[in-house]
N, C-alpha and C positions, 0 to 999 in steps of 0.2 A: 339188541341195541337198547341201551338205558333211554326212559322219555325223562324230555327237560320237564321242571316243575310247571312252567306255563303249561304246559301239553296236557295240564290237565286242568285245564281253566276251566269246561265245559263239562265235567265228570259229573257234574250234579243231574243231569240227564239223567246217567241210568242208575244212577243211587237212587234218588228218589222213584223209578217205576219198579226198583226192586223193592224197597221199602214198601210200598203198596202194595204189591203184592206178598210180604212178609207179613203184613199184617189184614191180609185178604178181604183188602175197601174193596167195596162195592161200587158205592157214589162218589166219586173223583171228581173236584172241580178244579180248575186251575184261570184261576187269575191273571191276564197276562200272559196268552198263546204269542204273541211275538210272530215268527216262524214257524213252529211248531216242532220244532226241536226236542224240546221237553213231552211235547205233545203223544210223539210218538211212544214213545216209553210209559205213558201213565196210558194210554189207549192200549197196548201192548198188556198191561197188568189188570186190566179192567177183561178182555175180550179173558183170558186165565181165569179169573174171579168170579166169571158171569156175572158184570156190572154193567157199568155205562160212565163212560167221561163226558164231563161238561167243560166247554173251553169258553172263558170269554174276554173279548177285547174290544178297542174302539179300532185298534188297526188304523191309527194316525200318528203325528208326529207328535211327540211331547219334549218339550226343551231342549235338550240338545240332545237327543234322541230322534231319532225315523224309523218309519215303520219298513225302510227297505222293501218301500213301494210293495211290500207282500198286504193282500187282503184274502178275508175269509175263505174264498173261493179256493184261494193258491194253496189253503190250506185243507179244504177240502180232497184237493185233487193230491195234494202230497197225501196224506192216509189212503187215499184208494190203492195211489201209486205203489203203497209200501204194503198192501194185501188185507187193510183192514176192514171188516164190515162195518158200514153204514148204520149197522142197529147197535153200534157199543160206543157210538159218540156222537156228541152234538156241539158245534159252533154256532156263537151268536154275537153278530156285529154289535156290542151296547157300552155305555158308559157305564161302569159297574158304581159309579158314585150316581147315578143319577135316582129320580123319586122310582122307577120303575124299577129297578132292578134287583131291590129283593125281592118284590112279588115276583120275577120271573125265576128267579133264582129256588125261589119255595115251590113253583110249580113244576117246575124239572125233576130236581128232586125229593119232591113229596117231603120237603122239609127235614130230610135226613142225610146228613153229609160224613160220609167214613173219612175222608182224606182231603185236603186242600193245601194247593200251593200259592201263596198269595204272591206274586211278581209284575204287579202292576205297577201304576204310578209311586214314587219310590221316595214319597217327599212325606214326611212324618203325617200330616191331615188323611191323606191316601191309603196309607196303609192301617192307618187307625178303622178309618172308615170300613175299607174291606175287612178288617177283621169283628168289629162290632156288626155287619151283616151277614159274616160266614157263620160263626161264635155260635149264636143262640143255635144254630141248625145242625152242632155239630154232635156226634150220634156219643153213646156212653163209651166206647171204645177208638172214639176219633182222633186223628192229628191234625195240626196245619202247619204246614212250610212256610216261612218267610227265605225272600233270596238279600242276598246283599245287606244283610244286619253287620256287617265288617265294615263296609268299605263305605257305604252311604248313612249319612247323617242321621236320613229321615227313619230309616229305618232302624239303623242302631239305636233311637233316643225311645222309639216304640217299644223296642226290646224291654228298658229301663222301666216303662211304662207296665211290662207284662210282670214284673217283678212286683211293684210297687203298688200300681194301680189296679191291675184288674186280678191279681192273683187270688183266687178266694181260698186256697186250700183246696179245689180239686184236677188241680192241671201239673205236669213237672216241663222244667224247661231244659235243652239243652241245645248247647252254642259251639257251631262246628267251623271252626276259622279256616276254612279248607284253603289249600294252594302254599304259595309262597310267594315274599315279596310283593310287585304289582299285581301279582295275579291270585291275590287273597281280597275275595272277595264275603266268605261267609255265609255260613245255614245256620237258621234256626229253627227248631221242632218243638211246637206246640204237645203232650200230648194226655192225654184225659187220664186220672188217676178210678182205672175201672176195679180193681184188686177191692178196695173198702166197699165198693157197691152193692156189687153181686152177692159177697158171706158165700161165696160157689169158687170151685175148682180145685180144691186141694183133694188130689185122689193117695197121693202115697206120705204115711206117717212109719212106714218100717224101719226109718233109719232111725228113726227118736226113740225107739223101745221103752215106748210107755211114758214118754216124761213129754211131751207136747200133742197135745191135740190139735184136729182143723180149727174147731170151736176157740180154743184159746188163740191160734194163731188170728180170727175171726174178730174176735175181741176186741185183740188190740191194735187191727187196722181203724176198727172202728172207733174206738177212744182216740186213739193217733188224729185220724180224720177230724170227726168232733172240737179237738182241740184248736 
């Protein structure tokens, strides 16, 4: 039986805990546990990884938004529920805008973040913010998620912002308009440009017979970069 386009409104779930797991993050924080929906799938990709998920939210109502009366606890008990061990995640009831939460966010993760979904507050100041405290922490191979870059303002205009403002030449972007109709809502992926970094990994030149080296390919990430 064919699924209608809506029926896939919620599909960002397990895309993005494959995706983490594709590119074998360790430190997974996600902004914005809601339910824990999402939850499951980046906890799921983390216990695979041998990492640790970090979830955090205020678990209140914001704008016309509710928290579906769910709190931290409910989501605790949903992971047990679903088999997962208590040593591959952590929830923490906080304002992620508030003065304390990068410090707590640096102590968790020893300052090193492979992966992050930012799905917080969803109003252009909000996601800035979360992204200026996830940013500096984020590892030489890191991504970050934004949700609802389609459908909401704030976040779309942030998008804008990733292009213009903060792009330094070492990150690429790409903009995944998932769904259809009202049920496109939007991804976007942050993710670190690590290839010019490292001048490592190129192990096979057999196909070039002689006419490209690693070194020359090496080069010219580097001049590329540079420029």
């Amino acid at each position: 039986m064919l699924r209608k386009i809506t029926d896939y409104k919620h599909d960002y779930h397990s895309f993005l805990g494959a995706y983490a797991k594709f590119i074998n993050a360790r430190n997974v924080v996600e902004i914005g546990v809601q339910t824990g929906d999402c939850a499951t799938f980046l906890v799921d990709a983390v216990t695979i990884n041998g990492g640790k998920y970090y979830g955090y939210d205020i678990w209140e109502s914001i704008g016309v938004y509710n928290s579906d009366n769910v709190d931290v606890d409910d989501i605790r008990h949903k992971l047990i529920m679903e088999g997962y061990n208590s040593n591959f995640y952590k929830l923490t009831k906080i304002n992620t805008h508030s003065e304390e939460f990068k410090d707590v966010l640096c102590n968790d993760t020893n300052g090193v973040i492979d992966f992050a979904f930012i799905d917080g507050d969803h109003s252009y100041e909000g996601v800035k913010k979360d992204f200026e405290t996830v940013y500096p922490m984020l590892s030489e191979e890191g991504s970050i998620a934004f949700h609802d870059t389609y459908s909401h303002a704030g976040c779309r205009k942030f998008v804008l912002d990733l292009y213009e403002k903060y792009n330094d030449g070492t990150f690429d972007i790409i903009n995944l308009p998932y769904g259809g109709g009202h049920a496109r809502f939007g991804l976007t992926i942050l993710v670190k440009r690590s290839y010019p970094i490292y001048r490592s990994g190129i192990t096979n030149i057999d196909h070039e017979f002689g006419k490209l080296s690693a070194d020359d390919v090496y080069d010219a990430e580097t001049d590329w970069l540079n420029k």
